[in-house]
C-alpha positions, 0 to 999 in steps of 0.5 A: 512419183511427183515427189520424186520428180520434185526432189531430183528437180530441187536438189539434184541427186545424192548417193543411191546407195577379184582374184577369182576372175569372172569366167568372161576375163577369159574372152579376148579384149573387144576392139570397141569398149561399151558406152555407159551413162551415169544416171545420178552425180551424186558421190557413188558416181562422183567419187567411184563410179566415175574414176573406176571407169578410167581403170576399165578395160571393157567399159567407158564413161561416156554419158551422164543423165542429172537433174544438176545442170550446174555440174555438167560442165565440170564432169564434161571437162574431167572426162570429156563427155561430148553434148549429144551425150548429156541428159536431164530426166525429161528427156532422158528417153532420148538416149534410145538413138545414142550408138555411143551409150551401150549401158545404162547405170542406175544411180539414184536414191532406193524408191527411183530405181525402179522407174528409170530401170524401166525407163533405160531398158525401154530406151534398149539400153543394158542397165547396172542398177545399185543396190539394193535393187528396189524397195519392194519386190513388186518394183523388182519384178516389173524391172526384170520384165521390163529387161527381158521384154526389151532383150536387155540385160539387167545387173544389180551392183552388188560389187562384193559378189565380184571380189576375189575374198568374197568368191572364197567364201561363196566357193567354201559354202558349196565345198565346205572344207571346214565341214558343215556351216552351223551359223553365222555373224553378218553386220554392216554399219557406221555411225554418223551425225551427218547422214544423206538427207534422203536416207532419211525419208521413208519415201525414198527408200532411206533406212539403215536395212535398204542401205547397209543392211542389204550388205548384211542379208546378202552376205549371210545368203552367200555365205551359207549357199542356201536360201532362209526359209524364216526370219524374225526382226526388231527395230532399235534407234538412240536418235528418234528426233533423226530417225523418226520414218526410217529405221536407225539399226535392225536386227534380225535372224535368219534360219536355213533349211539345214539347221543354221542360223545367221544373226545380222545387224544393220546400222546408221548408229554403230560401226560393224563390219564382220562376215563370220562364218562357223563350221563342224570342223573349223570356221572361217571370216571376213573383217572387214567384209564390204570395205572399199579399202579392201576385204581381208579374213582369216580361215581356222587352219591358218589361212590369211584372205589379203585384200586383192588390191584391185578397184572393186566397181572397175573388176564389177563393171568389167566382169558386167560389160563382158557378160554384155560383150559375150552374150553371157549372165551376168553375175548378179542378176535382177532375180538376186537382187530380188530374193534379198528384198522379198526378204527384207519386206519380211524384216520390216513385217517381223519388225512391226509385228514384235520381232515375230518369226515368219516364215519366208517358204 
């Protein structure tokens, strides 16, 4: 943990990395948005999070946490922040007696998130945690029961489970107009000489899988509608000097109980980005599947998926925010987030064992 601490410390904080309209958008526009606090800058807040709050009808910018001090004048500047609302680690506790902060959004590198998960629901605050949620399913399951303890709600950022192409997909899974799913592609993945130097320590959760990968495992789950019930993984790098702790590319297989099966790729070393689903009468997919520019696809009877053309994090932290508002779920809860890491610790043991098959039931 002092590691941790020493690294917000040192280098403040890189990234942490719907047409279908959520039932709440339904609910009438609340006179009072809610207050959420960013707790990283790095560029998922600068870049994103941060302008997609400008776009919201239901959620505000209006705190910020940072081990920084040298970027909170040009955020309190841009968006107004008042000094009673910015906040360092040491004291981020505080914010428990700040009416102005209704949510606390989790922005931090993969092995941070658990702690100040915990932290924000014990200061009775909601909490949007990026994902993936944790790096192991322990750390999950202590932050679902710190947020349950408190009666706060808990939301993973997986903002494509928000998206109005990606609903189709996970409508067709349970409909199946195209007949039964008989396997699937999902692969996420870029290619880059200059990766976040965080993501390239173990310690802080850094790898291909807990990033991109996430994509990948959580794509092929909603897409098929069931859960796996065995997997089997192989690690594979071209740049050992860079990625000597964490993993470069993997690749794994997934089996579903009704037979079908899902071959995924993860990568810092190849561009991939592809949903694909094959049906008994048909198929459909998504290329690109996870982009911020927008998802679009293509069905077997002709039917064209466009991109929706909506800031994917804003309808994300609206549809979270009315959840909020309306004492609703939330779409993507703490249990979701967990299910795809007690798989991906099973990825990392088939990996090291020789890609052997292992059972997730």
């Amino acid at each position: 943990m002092n590691n941790r601490r020493d690294f917000i410390k040192k280098s403040g904080l890189f990234l942490a990395a719907s047409t279908l309209p959520f039932p709440y958008l339904f609910s009438a526009k609340p006179a009072r948005k809610l207050g959420v606090a960013l707790v990283g800058l790095g560029y998922y807040s600068t870049d994103l999070l941060a302008p997609a709050l400008q776009l919201t009808d239901h959620c505000e910018l209006r705190g910020i946490v940072t081990g920084s001090p040298e970027k909170i004048p040009q955020w309190q500047s841009k968006y107004g922040i008042k000094d009673a609302n910015v906040y360092n680690y040491e004291n981020m506790e505080s914010i428990a007696n700040n009416d102005d902060i209704d949510v606390i959004y989790i922005v931090l590198p993969n092995s941070m998130h658990a702690e100040y998960v915990v932290k924000a629901a014990n200061a009775g605050k909601h909490v949007w945690c990026e994902k993936p949620m944790a790096t192991t399913a322990k750390e999950c399951r202590q932050m679902i029961e710190a947020c349950n303890k408190n009666n706060v709600k808990l939301s993973i950022g997986y903002r494509m489970q928000h998206e109005a192409n990606t609903q189709t997909i996970m409508k067709w899974a349970k409909t199946k107009p195209f007949g039964e799913i008989e396997n699937l592609k999902a692969e996420a993945g870029f290619y880059s000489d200059n990766i976040t130097p965080w993501k390239l320590d173990k310690e802080l959760g850094g790898g291909a899988m807990y990033d991109m990968g996430v994509y990948s495992l959580n794509g092929a789950r909603y897409a098929s509608g069931m859960e796996p019930i065995a997997v089997s993984a192989t690690h594979t790098t071209n740049r050992p000097q860079m990625f000597n702790e964490v993993d470069e590319t993997t690749i794994f297989d997934l089996e579903f109980p009704n037979g079908a099966t899902a071959a995924c790729r993860t990568s810092f070393g190849e561009s991939m980005n592809i949903l694909d689903i094959d049906c008994s009468k048909g198929g459909y997919y998504l290329k690109p599947f996870q982009s911020y520019s927008g998802v679009k696809g293509k069905a077997s009877d002709g039917t064209v998926l466009e991109p929706f053309g909506k800031n994917q994090q804003a309808v994300q932290m609206d549809d979270d925010a009315l959840a909020i508002i309306n004492n609703k779920p939330v779409m993507v809860p703490g249990e979701e987030g967990l299910k795809d890491i007690i798989i991906v610790e099973k990825i990392f043991e088939s990996a090291a064992n020789g890609g052997k098959r292992l059972s997730l039931q």
